[in-house]
PDB file as gemmi writes it, atoms N, CA and C in Angstrom:
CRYST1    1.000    1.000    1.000  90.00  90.00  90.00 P 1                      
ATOM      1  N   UNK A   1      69.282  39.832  59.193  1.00  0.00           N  
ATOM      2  CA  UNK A   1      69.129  40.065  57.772  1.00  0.00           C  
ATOM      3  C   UNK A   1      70.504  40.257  57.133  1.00  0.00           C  
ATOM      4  N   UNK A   2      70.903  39.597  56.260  1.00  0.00           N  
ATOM      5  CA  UNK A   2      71.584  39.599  55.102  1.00  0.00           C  
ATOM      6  C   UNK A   2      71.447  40.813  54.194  1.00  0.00           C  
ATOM      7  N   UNK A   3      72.735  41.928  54.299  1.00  0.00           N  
ATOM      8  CA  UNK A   3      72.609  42.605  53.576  1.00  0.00           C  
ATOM      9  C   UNK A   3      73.935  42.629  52.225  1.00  0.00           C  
ATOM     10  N   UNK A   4      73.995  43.316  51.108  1.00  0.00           N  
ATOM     11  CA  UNK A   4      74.973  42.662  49.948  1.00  0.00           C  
ATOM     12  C   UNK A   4      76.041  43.163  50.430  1.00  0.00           C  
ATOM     13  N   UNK A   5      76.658  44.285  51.277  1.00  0.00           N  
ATOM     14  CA  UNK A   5      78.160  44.454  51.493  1.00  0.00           C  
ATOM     15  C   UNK A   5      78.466  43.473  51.927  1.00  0.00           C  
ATOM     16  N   UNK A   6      77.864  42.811  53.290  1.00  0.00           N  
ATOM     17  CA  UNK A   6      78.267  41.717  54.276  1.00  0.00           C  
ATOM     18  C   UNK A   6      78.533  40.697  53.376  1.00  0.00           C  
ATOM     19  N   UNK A   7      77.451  40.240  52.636  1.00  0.00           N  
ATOM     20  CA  UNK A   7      77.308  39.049  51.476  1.00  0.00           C  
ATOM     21  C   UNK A   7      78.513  39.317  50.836  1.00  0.00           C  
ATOM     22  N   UNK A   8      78.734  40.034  50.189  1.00  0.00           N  
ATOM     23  CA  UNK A   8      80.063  40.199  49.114  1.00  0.00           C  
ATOM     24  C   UNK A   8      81.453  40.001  50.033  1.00  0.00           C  
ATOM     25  N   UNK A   9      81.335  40.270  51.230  1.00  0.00           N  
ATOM     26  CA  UNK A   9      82.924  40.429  51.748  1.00  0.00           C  
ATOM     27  C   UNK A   9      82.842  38.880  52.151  1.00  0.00           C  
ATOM     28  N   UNK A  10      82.008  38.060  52.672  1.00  0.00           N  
ATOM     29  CA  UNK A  10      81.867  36.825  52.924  1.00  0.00           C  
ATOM     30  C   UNK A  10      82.517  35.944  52.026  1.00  0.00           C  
ATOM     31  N   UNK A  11      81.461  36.559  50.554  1.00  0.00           N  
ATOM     32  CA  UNK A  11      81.578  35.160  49.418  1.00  0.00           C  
ATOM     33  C   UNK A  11      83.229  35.675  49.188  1.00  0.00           C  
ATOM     34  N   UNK A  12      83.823  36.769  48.982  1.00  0.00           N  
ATOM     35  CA  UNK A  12      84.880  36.789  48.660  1.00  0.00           C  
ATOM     36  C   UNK A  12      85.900  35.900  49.443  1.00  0.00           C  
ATOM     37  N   UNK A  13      85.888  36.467  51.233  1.00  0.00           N  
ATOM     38  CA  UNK A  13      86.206  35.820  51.937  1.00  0.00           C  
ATOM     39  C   UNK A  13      86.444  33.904  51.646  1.00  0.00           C  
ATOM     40  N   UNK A  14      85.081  33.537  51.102  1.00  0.00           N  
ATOM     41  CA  UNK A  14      85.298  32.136  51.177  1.00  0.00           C  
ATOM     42  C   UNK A  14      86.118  31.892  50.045  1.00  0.00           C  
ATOM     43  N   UNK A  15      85.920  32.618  48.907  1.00  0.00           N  
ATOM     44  CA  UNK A  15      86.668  31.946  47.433  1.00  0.00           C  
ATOM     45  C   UNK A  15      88.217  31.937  47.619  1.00  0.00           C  
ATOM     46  N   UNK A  16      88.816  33.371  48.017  1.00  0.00           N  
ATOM     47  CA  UNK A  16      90.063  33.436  48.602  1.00  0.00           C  
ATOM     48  C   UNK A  16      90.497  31.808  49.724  1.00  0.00           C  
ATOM     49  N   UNK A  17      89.600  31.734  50.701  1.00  0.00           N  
ATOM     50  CA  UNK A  17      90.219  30.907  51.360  1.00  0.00           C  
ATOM     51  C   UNK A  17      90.349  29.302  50.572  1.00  0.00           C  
ATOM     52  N   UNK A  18      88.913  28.657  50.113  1.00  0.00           N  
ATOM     53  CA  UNK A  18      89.337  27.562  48.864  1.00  0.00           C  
ATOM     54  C   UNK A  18      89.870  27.680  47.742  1.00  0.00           C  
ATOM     55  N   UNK A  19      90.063  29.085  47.275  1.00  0.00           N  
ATOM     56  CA  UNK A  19      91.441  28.788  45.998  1.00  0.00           C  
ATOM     57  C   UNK A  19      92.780  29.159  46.503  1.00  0.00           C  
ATOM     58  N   UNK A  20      93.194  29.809  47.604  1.00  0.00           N  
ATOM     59  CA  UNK A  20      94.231  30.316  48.040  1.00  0.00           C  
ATOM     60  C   UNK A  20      94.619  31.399  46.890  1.00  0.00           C  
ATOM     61  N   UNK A  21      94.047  32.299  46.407  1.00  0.00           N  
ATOM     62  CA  UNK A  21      94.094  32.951  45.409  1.00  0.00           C  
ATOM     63  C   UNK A  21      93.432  34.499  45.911  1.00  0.00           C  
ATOM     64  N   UNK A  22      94.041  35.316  45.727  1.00  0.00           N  
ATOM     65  CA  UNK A  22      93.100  36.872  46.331  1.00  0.00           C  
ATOM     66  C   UNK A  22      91.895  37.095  44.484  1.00  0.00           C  
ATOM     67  N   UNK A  23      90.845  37.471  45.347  1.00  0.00           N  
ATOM     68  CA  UNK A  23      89.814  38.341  44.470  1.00  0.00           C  
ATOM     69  C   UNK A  23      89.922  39.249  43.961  1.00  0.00           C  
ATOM     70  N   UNK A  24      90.727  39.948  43.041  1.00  0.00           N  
ATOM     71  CA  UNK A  24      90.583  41.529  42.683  1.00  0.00           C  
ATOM     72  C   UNK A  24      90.136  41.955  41.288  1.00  0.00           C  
ATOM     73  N   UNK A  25      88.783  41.245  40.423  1.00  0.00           N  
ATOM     74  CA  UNK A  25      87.786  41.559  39.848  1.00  0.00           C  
ATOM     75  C   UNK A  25      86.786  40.954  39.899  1.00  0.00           C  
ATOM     76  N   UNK A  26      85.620  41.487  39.969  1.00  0.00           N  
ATOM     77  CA  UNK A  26      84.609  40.771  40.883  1.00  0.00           C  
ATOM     78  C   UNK A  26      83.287  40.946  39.397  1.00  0.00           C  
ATOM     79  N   UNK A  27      83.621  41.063  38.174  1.00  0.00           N  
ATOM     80  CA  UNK A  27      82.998  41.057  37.350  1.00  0.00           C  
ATOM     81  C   UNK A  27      83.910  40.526  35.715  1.00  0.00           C  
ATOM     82  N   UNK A  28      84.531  39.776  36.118  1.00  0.00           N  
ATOM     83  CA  UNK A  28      85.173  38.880  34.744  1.00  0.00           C  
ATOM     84  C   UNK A  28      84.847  37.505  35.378  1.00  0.00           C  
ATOM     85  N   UNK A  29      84.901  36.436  34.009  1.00  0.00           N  
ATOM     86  CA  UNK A  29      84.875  35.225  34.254  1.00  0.00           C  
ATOM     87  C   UNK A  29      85.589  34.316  34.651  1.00  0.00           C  
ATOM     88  N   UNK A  30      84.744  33.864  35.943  1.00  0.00           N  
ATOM     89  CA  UNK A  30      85.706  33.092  37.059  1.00  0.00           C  
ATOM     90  C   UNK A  30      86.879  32.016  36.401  1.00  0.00           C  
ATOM     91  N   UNK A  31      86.796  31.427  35.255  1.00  0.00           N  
ATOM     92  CA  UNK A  31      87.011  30.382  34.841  1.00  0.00           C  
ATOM     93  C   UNK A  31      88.422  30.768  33.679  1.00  0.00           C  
ATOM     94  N   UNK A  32      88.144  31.947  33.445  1.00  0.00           N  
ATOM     95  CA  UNK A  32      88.948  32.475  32.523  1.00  0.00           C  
ATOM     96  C   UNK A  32      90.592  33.316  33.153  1.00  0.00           C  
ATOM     97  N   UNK A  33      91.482  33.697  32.430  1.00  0.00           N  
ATOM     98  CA  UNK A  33      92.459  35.035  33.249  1.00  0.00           C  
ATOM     99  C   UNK A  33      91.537  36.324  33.773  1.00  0.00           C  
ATOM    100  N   UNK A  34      92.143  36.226  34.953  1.00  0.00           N  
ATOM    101  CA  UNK A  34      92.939  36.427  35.585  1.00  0.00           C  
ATOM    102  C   UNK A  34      93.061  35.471  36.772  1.00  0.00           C  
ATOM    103  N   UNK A  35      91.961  34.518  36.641  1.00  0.00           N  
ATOM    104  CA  UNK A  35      91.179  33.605  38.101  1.00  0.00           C  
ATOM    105  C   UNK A  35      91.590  32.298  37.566  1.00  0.00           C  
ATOM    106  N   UNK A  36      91.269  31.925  36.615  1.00  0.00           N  
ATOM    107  CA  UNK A  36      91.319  30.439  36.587  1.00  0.00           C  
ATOM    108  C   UNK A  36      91.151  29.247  37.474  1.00  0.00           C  
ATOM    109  N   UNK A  37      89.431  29.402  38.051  1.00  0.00           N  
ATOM    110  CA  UNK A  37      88.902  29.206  39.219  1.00  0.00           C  
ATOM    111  C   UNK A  37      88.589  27.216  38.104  1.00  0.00           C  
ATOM    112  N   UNK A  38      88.889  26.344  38.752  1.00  0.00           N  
ATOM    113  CA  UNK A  38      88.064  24.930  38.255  1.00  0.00           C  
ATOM    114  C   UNK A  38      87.235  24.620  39.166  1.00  0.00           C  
ATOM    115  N   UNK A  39      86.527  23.914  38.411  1.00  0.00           N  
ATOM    116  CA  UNK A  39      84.880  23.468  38.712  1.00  0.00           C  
ATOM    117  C   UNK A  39      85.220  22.943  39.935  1.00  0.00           C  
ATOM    118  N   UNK A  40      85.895  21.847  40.300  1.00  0.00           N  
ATOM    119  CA  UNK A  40      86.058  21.860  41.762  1.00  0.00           C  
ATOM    120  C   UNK A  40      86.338  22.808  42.829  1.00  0.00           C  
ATOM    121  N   UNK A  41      87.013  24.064  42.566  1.00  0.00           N  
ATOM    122  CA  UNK A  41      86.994  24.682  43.612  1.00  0.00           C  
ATOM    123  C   UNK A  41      85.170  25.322  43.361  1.00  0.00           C  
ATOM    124  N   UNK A  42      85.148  25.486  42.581  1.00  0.00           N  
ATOM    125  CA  UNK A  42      83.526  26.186  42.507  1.00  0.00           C  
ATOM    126  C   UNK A  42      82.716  25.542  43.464  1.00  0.00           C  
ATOM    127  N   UNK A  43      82.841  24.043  42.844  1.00  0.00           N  
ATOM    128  CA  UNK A  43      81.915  23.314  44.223  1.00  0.00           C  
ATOM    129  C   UNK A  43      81.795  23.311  45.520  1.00  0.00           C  
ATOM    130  N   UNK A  44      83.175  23.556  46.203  1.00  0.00           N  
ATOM    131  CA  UNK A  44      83.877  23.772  47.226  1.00  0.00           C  
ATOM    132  C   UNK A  44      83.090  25.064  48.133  1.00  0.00           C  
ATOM    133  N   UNK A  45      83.174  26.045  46.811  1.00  0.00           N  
ATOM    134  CA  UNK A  45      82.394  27.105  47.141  1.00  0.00           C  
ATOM    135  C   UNK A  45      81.267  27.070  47.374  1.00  0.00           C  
ATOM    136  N   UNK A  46      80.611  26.501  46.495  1.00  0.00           N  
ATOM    137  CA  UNK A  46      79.055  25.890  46.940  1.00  0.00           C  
ATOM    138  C   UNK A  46      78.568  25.584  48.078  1.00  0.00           C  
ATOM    139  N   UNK A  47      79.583  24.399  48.557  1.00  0.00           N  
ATOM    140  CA  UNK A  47      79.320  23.997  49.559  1.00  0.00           C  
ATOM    141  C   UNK A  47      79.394  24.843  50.930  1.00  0.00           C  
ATOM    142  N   UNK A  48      80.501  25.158  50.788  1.00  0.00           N  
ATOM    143  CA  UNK A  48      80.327  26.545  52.182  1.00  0.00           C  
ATOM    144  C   UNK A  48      78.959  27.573  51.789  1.00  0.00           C  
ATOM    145  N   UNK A  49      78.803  28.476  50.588  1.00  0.00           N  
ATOM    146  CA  UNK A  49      77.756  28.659  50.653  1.00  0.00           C  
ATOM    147  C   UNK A  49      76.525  28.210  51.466  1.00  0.00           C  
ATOM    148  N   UNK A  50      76.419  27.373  50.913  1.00  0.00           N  
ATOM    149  CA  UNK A  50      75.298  26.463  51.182  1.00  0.00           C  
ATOM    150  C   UNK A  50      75.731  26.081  52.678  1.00  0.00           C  
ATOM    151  N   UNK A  51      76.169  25.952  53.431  1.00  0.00           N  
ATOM    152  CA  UNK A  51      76.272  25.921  54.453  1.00  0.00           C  
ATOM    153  C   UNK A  51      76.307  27.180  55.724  1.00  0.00           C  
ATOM    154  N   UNK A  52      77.006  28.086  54.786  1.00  0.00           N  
ATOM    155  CA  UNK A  52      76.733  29.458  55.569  1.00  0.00           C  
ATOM    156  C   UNK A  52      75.504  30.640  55.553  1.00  0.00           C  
ATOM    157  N   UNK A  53      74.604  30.364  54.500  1.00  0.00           N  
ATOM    158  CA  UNK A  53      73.489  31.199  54.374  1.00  0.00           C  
ATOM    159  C   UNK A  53      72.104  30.235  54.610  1.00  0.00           C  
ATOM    160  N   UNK A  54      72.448  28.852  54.647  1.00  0.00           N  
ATOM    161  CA  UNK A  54      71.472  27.918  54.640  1.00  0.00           C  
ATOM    162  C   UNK A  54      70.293  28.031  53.670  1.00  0.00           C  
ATOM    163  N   UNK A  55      71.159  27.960  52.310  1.00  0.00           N  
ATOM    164  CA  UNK A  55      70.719  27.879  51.080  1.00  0.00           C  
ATOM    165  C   UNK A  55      70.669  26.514  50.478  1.00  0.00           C  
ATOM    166  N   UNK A  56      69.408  26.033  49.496  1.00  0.00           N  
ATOM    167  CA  UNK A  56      69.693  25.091  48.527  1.00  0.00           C  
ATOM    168  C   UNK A  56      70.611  24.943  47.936  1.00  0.00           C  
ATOM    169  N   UNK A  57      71.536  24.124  47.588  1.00  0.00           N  
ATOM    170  CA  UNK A  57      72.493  23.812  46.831  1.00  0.00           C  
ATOM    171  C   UNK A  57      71.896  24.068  45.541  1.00  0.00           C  
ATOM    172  N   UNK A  58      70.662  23.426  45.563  1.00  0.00           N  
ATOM    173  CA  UNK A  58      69.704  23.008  44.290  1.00  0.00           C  
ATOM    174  C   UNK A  58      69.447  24.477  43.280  1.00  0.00           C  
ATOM    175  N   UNK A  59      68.944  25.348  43.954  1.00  0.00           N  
ATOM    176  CA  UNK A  59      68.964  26.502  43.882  1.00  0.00           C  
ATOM    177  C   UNK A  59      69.801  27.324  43.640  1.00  0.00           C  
ATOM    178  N   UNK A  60      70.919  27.324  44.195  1.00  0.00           N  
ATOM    179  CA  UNK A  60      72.201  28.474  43.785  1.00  0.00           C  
ATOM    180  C   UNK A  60      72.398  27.919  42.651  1.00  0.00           C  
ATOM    181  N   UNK A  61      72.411  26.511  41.882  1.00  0.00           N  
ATOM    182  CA  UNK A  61      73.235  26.038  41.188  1.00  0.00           C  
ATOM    183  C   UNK A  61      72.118  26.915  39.867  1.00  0.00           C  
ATOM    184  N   UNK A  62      70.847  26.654  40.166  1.00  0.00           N  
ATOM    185  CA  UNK A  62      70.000  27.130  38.931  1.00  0.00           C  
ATOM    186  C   UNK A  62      70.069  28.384  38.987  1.00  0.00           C  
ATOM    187  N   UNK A  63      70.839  29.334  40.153  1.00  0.00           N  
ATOM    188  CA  UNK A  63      70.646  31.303  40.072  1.00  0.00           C  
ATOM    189  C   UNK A  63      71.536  31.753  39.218  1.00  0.00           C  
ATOM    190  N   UNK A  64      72.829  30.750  39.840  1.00  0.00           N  
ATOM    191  CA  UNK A  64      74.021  30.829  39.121  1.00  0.00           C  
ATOM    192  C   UNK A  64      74.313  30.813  37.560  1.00  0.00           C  
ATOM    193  N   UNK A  65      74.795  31.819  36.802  1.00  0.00           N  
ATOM    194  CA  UNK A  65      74.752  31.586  35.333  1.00  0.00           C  
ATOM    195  C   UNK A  65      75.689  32.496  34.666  1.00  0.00           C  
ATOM    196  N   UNK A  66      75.975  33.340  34.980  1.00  0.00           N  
ATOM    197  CA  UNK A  66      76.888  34.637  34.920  1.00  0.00           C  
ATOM    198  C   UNK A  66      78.501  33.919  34.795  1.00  0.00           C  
ATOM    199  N   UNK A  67      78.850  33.233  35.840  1.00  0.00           N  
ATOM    200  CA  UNK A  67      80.194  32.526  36.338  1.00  0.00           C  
ATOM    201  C   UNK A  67      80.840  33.708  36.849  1.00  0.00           C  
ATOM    202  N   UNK A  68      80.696  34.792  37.471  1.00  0.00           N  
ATOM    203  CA  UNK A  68      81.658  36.137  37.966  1.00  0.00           C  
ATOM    204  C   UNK A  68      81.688  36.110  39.223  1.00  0.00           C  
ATOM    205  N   UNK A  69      82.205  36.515  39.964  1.00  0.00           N  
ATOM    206  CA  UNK A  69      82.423  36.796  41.597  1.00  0.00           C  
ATOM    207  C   UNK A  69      80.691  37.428  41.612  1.00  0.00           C  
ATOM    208  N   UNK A  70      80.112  38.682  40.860  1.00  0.00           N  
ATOM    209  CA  UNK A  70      79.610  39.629  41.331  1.00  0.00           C  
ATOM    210  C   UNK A  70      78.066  38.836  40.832  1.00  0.00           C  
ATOM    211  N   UNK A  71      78.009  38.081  39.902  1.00  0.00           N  
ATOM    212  CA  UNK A  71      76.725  37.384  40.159  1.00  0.00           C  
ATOM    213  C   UNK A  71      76.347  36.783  40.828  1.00  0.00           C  
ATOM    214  N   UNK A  72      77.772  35.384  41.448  1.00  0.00           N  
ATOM    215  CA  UNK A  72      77.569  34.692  42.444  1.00  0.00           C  
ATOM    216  C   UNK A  72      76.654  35.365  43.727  1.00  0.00           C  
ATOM    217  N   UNK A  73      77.328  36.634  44.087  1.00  0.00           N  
ATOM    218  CA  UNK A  73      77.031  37.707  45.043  1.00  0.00           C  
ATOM    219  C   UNK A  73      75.306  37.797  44.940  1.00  0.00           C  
ATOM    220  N   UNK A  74      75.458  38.441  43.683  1.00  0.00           N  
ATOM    221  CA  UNK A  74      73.779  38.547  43.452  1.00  0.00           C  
ATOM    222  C   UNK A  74      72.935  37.620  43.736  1.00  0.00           C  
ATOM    223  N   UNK A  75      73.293  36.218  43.493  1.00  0.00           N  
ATOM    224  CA  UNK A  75      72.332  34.977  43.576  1.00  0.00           C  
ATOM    225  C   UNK A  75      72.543  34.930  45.346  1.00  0.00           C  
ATOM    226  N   UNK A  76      73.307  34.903  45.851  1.00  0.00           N  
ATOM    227  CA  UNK A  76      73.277  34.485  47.499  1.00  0.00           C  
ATOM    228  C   UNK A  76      72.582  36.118  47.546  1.00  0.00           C  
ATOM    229  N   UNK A  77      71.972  36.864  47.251  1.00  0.00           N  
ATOM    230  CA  UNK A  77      71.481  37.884  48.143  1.00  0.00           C  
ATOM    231  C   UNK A  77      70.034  37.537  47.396  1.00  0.00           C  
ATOM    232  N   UNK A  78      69.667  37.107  46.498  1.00  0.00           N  
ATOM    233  CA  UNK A  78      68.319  37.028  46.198  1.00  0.00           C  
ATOM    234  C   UNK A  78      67.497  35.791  46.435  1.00  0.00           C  
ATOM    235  N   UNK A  79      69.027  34.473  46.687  1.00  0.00           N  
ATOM    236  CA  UNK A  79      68.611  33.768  47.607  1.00  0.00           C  
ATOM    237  C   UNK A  79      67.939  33.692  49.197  1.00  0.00           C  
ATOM    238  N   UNK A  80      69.176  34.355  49.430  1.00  0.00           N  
ATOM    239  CA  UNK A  80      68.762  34.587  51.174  1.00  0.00           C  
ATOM    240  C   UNK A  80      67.749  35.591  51.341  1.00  0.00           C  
ATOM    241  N   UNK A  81      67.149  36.767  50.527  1.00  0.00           N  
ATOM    242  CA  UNK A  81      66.432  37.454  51.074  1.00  0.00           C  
ATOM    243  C   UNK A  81      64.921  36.152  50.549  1.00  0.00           C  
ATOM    244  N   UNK A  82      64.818  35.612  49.830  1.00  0.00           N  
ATOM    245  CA  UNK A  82      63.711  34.687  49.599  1.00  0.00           C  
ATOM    246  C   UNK A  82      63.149  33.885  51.021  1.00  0.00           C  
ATOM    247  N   UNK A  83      64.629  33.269  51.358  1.00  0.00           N  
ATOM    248  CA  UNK A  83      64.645  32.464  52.853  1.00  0.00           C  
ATOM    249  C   UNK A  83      63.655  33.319  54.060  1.00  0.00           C  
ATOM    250  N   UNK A  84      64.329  34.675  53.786  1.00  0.00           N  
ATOM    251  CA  UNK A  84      64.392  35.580  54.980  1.00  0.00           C  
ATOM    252  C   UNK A  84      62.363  36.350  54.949  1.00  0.00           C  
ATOM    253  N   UNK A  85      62.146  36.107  53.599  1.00  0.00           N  
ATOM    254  CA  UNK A  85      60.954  36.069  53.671  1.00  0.00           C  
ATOM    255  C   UNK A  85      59.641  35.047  54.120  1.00  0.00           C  
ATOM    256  N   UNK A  86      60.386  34.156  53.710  1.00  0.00           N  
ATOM    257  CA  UNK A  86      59.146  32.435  54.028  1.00  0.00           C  
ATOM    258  C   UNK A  86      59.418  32.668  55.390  1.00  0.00           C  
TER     259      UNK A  86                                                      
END                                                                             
């Protein structure tokens, strides 16, 4: 089971490693200062996501809406606990 500390140090883990950039607000917009995260690295992110929780792509993309570190977080934990139920 997937719990949100683990989840959060992960997703951070991955964004750091595809932007080469450290995380240190996890509730402003990814896209904006202090991150200036582009849609390609986002995808990037996706994709490991989606590869490491064995999530829909399809799905994160529709949980996703916030654009912050800390929603992303939220959607992979309300994702995976869905999984972890079926």
């Amino acid at each position: 089971m997937h719990n949100k500390k683990n989840i959060e140090k992960k997703v951070i883990e991955i964004i750091e490693r595809v932007c080469s950039r450290k995380v240190e607000q996890i509730d402003t917009n990814i896209f904006i200062n202090p991150f200036y995260m582009s849609s390609r690295e986002l995808a990037y992110i996706f994709v490991e996501l989606e590869k490491e929780y064995d999530i829909d792509l399809n799905e994160l993309v529709e949980v996703y809406k916030d654009h912050t570190v800390a929603n992303l977080i939220d959607a992979i934990v309300k994702l995976t606990s869905l999984v972890e139920v079926m």
